[in-house]
Backbone as a ProteinNet text record, in pm:
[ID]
protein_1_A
[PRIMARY]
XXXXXXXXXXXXXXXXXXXXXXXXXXXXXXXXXXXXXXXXXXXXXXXXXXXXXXXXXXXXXXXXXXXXXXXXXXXXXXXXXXXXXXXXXXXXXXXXXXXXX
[TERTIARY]
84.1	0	89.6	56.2	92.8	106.5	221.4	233.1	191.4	86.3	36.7	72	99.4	103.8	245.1	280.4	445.4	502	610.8	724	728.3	767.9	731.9	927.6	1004.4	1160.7	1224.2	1333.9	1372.9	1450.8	1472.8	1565.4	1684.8	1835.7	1926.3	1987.7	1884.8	1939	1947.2	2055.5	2044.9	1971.1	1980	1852.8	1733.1	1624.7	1512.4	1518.3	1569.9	1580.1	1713.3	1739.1	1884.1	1847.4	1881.5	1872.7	1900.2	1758	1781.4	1879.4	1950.9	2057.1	1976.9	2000.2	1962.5	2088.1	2032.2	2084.8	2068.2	2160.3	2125.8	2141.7	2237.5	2267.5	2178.3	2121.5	2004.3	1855.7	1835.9	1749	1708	1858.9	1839.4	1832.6	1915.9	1882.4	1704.9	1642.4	1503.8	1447.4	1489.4	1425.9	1484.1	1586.6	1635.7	1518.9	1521	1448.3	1308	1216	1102.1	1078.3	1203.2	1197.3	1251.1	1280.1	1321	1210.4	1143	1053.4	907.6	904.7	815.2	853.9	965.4	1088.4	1005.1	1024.8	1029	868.8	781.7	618.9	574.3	605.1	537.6	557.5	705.1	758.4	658.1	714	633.2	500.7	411.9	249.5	249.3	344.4	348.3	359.1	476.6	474.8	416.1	345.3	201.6	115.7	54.3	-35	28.1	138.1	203.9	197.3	207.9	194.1	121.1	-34	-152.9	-209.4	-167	-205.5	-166.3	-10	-7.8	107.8	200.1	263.2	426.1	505.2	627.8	648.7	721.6	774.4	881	960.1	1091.1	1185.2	1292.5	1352.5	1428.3	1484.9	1559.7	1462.7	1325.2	1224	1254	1258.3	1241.1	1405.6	1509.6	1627.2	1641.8	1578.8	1605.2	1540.3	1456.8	1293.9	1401.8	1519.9	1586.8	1649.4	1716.2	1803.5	1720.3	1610.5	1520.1	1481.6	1425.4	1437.1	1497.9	1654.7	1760.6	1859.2	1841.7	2002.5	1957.6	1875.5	1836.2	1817	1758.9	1810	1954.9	2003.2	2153.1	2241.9	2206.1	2291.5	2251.3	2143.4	2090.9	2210.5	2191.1	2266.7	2391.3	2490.7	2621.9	2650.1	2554.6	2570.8	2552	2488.6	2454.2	2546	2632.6	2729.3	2884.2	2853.9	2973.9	2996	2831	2857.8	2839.6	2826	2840.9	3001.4	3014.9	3193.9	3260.5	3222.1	3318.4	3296.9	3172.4	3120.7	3216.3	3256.4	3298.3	3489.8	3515.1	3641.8	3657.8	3558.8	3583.1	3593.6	3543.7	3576.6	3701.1	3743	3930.1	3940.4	4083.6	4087	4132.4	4129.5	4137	4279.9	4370.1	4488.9	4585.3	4525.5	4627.9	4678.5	4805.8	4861	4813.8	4767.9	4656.5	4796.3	4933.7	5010	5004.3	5068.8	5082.6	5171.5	5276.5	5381	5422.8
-116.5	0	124.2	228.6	386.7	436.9	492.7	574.8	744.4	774.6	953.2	993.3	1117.8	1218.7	1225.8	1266.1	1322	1192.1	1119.1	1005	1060.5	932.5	932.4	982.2	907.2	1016	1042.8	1157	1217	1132.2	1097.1	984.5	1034.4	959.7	995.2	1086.3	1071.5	1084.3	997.6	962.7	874.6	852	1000.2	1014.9	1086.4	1066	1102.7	1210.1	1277.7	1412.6	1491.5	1459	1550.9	1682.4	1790.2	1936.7	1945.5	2022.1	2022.9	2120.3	2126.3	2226.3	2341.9	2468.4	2583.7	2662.1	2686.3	2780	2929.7	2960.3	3081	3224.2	3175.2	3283.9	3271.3	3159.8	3190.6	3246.3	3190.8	3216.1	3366.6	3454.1	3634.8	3714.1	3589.5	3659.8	3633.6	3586.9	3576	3680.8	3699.3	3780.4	3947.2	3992.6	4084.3	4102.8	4013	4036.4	4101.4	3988.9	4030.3	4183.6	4208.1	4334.5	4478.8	4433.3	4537.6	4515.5	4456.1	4453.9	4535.4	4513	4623.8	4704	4815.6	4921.1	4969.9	4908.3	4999.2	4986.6	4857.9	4901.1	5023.1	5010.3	5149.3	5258.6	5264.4	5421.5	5487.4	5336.1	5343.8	5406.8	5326.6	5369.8	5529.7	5571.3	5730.3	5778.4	5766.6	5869.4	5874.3	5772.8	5724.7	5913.1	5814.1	5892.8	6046	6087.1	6228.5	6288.8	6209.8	6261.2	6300.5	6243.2	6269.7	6360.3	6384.6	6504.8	6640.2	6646.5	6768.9	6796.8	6674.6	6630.7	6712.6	6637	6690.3	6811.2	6885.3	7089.7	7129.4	6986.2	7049.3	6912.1	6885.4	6776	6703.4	6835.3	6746.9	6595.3	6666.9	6541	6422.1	6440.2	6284	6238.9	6298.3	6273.6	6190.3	6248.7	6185.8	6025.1	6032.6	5912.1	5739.5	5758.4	5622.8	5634.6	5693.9	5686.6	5645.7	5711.5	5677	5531	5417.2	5346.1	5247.6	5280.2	5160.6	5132	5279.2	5326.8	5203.1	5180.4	5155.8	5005.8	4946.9	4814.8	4759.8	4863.9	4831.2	4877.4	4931.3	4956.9	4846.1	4780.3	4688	4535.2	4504.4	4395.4	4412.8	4547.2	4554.6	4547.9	4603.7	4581.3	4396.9	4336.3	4204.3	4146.2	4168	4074.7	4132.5	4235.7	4254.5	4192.9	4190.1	4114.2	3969.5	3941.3	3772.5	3768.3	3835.9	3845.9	3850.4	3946	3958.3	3887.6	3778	3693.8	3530.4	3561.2	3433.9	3376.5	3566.3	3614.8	3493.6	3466	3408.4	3239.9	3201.8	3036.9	3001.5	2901.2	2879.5	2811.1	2865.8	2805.1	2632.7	2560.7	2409.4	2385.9	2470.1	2448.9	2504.2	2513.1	2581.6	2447.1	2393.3	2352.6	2362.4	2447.6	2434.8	2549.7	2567	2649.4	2844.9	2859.5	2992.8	3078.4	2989	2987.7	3042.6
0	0	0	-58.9	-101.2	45	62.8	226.2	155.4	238.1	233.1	354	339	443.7	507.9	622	671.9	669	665.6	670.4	815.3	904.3	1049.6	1123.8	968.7	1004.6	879.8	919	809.2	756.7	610.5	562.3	567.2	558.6	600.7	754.1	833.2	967.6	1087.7	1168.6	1241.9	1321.2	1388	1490	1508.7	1550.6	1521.8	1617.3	1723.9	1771.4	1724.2	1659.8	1595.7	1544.5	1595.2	1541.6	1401.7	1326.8	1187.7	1168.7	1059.5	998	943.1	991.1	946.5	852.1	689.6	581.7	665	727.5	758.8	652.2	578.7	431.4	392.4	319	289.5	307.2	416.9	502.7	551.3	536.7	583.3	425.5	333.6	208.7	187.3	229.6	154.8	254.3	411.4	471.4	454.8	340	290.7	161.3	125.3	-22.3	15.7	87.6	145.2	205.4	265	381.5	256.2	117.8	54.2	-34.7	-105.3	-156.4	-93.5	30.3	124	121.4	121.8	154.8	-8.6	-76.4	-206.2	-223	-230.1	-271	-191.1	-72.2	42.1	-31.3	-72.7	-71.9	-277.3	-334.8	-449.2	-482.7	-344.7	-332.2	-274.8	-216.5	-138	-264.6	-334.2	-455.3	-547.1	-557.5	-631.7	-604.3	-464.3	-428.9	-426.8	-341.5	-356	-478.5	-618.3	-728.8	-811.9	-741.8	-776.2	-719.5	-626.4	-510.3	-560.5	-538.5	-498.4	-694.3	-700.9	-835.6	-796	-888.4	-872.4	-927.5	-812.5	-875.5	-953	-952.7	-995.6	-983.3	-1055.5	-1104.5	-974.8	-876.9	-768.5	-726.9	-683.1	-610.9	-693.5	-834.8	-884.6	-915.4	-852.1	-890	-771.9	-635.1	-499.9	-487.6	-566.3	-580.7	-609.4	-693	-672.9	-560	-518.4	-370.9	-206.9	-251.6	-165.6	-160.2	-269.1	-288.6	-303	-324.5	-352.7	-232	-202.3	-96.8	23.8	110.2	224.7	198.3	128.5	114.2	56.4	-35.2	-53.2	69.7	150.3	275.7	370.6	395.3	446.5	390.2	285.6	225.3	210.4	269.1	258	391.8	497.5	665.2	631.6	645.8	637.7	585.6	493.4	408.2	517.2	577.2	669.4	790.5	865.1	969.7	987.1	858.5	871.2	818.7	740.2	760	874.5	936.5	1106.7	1131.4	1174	1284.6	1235.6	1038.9	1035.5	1039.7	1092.1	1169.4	1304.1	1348.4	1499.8	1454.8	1344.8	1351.9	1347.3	1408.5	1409.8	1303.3	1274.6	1118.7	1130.8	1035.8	1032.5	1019.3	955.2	939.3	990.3	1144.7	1253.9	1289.5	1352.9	1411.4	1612.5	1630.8	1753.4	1854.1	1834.9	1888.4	1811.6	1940.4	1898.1	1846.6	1785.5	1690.6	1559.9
[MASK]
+++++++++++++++++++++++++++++++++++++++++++++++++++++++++++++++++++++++++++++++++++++++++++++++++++++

């Protein structure tokens, strides 16, 4: 007979309470994407609406309109790619000899 529904353990693990492995790169890149994709529809729908309202006066406003948009998630994903850099400063390297030599 056909097995439906969850497998009762994960295949290839020994043990059935073993801590799953978390992609954490991955995992902050999708919660970067998500969190800049909001960052820009919001600001999108303001100037939407701001532009219907009251409309742009003069060229600076729409010169500022990408920076507003790009800068803050690209500063977001260059902080993020730094401090998983520092943090991966602290793993000891494999091809130390274990002295301080």
């Amino acid at each position: 007979m056909a097995q439906f529904g969850m497998p009762r353990r994960m295949p290839g693990h020994a043990r059935a309470n073993a801590p799953a492995e978390v992609n954490w790169r991955r995992g902050l890149f999708r919660v970067w994407l998500l969190l800049s994709a909001a960052w820009i529809m919001g600001w999108i729908l303001y100037f939407l609406v701001y532009g219907i309202q009251v409309g742009f006066q003069n060229i600076s406003g729409l010169l500022a309109i990408p920076v507003l948009l790009l800068g803050p998630p690209i500063v977001l994903l260059v902080l993020g790619w730094a401090t998983g850099w520092a943090f991966r400063g602290f793993r000891p390297d494999h091809g130390d000899r274990g002295d301080d030599s």
